[in-house]
C-alpha positions in Angstrom: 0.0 0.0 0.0 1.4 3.4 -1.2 2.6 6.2 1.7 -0.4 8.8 2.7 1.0 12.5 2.8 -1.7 13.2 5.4 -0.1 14.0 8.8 -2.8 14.4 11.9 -1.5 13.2 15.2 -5.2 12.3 16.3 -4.5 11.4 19.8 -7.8 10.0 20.0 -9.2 6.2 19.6 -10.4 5.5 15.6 -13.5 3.8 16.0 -14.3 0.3 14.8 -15.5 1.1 11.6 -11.4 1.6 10.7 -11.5 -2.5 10.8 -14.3 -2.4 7.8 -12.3 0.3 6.2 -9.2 -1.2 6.3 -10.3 -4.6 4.6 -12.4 -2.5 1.7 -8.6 -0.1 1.4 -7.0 -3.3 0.3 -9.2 -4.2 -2.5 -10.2 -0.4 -3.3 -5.8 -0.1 -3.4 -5.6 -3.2 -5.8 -8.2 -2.3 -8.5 -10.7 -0.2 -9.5 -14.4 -1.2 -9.1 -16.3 -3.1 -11.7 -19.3 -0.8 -10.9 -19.3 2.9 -10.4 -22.1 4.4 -7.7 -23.4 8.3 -8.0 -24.8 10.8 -6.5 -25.5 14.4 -7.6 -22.6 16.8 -6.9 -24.8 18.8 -4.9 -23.9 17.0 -1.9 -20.9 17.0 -2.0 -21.1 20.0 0.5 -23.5 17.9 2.8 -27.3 18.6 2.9 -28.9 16.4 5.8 -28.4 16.4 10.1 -26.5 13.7 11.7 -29.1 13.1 14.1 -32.5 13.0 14.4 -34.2 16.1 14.8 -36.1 17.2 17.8 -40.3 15.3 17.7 -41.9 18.1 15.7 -39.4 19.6 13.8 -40.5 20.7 10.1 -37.4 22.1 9.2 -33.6 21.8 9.2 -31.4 24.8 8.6 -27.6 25.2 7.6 -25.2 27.8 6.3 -22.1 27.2 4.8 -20.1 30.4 3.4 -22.8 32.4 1.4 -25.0 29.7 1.2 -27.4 28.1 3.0 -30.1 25.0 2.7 -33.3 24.5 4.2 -34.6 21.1 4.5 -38.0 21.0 5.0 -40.3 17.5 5.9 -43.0 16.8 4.0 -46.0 14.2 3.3 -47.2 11.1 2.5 -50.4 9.3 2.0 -50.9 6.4 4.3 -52.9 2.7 3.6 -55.8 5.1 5.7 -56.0 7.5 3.0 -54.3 9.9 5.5 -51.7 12.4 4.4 -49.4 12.4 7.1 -46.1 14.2 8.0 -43.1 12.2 7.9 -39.8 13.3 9.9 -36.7 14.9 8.7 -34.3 12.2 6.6 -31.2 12.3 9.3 -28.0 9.8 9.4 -26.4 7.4 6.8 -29.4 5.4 5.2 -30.7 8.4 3.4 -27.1 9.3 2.7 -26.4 5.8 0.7 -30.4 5.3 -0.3 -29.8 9.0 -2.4 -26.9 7.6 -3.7 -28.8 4.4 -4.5 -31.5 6.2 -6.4 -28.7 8.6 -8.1 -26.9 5.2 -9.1 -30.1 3.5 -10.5 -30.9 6.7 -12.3 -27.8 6.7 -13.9 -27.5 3.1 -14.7 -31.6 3.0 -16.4 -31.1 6.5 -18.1 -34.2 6.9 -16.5 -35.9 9.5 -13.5 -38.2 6.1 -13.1 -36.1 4.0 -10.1 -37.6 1.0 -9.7 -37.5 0.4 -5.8 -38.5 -3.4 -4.3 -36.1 -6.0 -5.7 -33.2 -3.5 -6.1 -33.7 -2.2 -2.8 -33.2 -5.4 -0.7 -30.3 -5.9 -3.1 -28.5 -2.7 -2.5 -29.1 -3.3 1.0 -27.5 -6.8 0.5 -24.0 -5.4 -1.2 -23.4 -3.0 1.4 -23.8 -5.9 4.1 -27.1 -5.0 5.7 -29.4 -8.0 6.6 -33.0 -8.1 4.7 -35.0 -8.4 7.4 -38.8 -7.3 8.3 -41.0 -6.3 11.2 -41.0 -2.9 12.5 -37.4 -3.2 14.1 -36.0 -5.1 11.3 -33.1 -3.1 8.8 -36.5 -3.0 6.1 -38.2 -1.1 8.3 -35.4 1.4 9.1 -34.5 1.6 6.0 -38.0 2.2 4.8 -38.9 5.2 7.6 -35.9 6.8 6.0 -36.7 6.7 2.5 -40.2 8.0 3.1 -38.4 11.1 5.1 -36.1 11.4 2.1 -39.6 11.0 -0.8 -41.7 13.5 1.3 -38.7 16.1 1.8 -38.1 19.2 0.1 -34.9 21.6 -0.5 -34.9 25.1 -0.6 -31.1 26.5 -1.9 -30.0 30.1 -0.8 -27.0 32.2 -2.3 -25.8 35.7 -1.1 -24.0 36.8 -4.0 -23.3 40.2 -2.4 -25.5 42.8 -4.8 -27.8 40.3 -4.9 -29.3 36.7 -3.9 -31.0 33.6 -5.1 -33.4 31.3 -4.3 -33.7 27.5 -5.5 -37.1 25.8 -5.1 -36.7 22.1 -5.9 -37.1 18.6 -4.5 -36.0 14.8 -5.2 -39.0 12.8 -5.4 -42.3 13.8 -8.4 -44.1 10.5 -7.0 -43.6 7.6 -4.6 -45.6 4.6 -5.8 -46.5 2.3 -2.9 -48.7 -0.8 -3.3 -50.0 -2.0 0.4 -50.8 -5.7 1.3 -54.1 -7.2 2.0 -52.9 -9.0 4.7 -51.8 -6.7 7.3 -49.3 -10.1 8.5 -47.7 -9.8 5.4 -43.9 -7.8 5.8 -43.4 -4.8 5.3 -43.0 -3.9 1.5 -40.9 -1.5 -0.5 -42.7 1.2 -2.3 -42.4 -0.5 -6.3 -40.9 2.8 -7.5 -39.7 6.2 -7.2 -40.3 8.9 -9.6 -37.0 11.2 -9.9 -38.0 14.9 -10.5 -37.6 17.0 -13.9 -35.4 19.6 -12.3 -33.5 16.9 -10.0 -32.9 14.8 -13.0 -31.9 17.0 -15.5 -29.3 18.5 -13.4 -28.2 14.9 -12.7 -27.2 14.2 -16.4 -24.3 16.9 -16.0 -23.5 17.0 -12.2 -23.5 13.0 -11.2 -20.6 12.2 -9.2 -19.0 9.2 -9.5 -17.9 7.4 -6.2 -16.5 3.8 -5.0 -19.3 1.3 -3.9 -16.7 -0.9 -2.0 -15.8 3.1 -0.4 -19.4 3.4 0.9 -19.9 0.1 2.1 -17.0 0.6 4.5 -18.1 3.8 6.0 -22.1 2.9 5.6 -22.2 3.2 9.7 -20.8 7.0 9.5 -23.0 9.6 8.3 -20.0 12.3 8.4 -17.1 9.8 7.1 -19.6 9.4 3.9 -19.9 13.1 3.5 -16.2 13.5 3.8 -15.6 11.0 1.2 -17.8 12.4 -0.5 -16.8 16.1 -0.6 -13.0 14.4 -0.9 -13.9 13.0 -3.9 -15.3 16.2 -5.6 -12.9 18.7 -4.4 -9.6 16.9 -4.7 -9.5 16.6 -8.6 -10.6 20.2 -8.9 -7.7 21.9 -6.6 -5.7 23.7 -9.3 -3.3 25.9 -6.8 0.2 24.7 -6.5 0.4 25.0 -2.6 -3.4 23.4 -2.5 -6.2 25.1 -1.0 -6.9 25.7 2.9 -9.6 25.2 4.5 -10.4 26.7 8.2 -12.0 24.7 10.6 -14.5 27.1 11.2 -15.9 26.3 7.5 -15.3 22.9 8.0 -17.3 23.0 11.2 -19.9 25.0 9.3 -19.9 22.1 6.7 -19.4 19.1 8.2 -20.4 20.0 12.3 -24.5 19.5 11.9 -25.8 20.4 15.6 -22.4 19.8 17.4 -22.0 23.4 19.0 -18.4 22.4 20.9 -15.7 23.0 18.5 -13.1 21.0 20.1 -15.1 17.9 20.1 -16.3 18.4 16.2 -12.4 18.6 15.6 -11.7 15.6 17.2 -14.5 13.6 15.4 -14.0 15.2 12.1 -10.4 13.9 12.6 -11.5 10.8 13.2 -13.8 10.4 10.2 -11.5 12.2 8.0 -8.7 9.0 8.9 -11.9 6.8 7.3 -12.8 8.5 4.7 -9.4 8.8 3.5 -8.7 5.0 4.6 -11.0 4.5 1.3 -9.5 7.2 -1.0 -6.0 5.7 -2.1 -5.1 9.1 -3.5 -6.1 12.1 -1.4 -3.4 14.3 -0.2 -5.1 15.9 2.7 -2.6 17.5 5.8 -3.7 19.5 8.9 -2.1 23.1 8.8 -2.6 26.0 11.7 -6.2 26.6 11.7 -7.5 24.0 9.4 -6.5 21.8 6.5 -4.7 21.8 3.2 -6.3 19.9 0.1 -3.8 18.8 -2.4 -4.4 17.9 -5.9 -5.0 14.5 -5.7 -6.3 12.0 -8.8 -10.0 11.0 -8.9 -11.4 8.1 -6.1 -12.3 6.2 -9.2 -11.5 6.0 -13.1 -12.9 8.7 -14.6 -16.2 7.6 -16.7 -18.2 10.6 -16.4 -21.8 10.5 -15.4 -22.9 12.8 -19.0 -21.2 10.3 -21.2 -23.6 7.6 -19.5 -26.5 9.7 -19.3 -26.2 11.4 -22.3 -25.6 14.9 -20.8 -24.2 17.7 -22.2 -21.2 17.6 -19.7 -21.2 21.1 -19.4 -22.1 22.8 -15.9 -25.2 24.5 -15.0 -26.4 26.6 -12.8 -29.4 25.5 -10.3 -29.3 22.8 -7.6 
């Protein structure tokens, strides 16, 4: 395994996901993946909380820089006929089920991602056991898709003389068939309807990522932001020295409701180690007051996501 140029000194114990991280380095090190996952480019720079939000909340805030997100829950229509508000997506699952629908959407050429079979499949690769009942990983993983479906985003930039506001959300429609027998397990919805705006701006801003990366880290919310911001910023540093980043806007980034800075540092650290565990090229070092991002090579092959979807390749503005 090559040397790492990163130099932290944690001083702290790296959890047990390191173990998982370790085993997926040495395969990720040896050879590049035979399939490519994807997830928009947009979050990249994070968009969900860590935890669950407080019973009642209808809306999560963050600002980063000059911009700033607004998630905001939403509803869905129960067996009852009830339209009935669903939480606020928090944690990994919605992190690796967006990149699930991202990768399906990609794969199909399609904003139609068909759900059920692929689902407990997915859930398979990254190690998860399929099982149901309401405390069973189906069920989890189901509460946090409907979070995700119901959800919408509202995207805010201070450009100085003036500002912007985006309107948009990932889900048109969220198909769900119910069974007669209320024995029966729980079921997936059959399919998920991408929408216009989120799907067009997929074909030219899908991001491709390391499947055997996110199964390692699919425990760590933060880890799989970092390696996911890692892998969209690192190609892109075009300054000789790198670029620096204070831990201030990496707390704003990356520290969700964590108010003490010391102890975001120390677990940023720690899921920084992990996500770069999983990147075999990132040049990342701690400097006075932050970190320096070196120009490092891609976390996988390049095989653009425009090529396979039949983008234009060429950015846009919008989500």
């Amino acid at each position: 395994m090559p040397r790492r140029t990163d130099s932290f000194g944690y001083g702290v114990s790296i959890p047990t996901t390191s173990a998982r991280a370790t085993e997926a380095a040495i395969e990720i090190w040896g050879d590049d993946p035979d399939d490519l996952a994807f997830v928009h480019s947009a979050f990249a720079s994070t968009f969900l909380p860590y935890r669950n939000p407080p019973d009642g909340a209808r809306d999560y805030h963050r600002t980063n820089g000059r911009a700033s997100l607004v998630v905001s829950a939403g509803h869905l229509m129960t067996p009852d006929g009830e339209m009935v508000l669903q939480g606020i997506p928090y944690g990994a699952k919605p992190r690796l089920l967006m990149t699930h629908m991202c990768t399906e959407a990609v794969r199909l050429r399609s904003p139609v991602v068909p759900i059920g079979d692929s689902m407990s499949a997915f859930m398979r690769s990254l190690g998860f056991k399929v099982t149901g009942g309401k405390h069973g990983t189906i069920g989890r993983f189901k509460d946090q898709l409907n979070r995700l479906a119901a959800s919408r985003l509202q995207l805010g930039f201070n450009f100085g003389d003036h500002t912007t506001t985006v309107n948009t959300q990932l889900v048109d429609r969220f198909d769900v068939w119910f069974p007669r027998d209320p024995g029966q397990r729980v079921l997936w919805p059959s399919e998920i309807v991408l929408s216009d705006k989120f799907y067009g701006h997929l074909k030219d801003h899908a991001l491709p990522l390391d499947p055997r990366a996110l199964k390692a880290l699919q425990h760590n919310a933060r880890a799989l932001d970092i390696y996911t911001w890692l892998a969209h910023r690192l190609p892109r540093v075009k300054k000789r020295g790198g670029d620096r980043v204070s831990w201030a806007a990496l707390h704003g980034q990356f520290g969700g409701e964590m108010h003490d800075r010391s102890r975001f540092r120390r677990d940023f650290k720690k899921a920084l180690f992990l996500a770069m565990t999983v990147y075999r090229d990132a040049r990342v070092e701690q400097v006075d007051g932050g970190v320096l991002l070196k120009a490092s090579r891609a976390a996988v092959k390049v095989r653009t996501a425009p090529a396979v979807l039949g983008g234009s390749g060429r950015a846009k503005k919008g989500l």
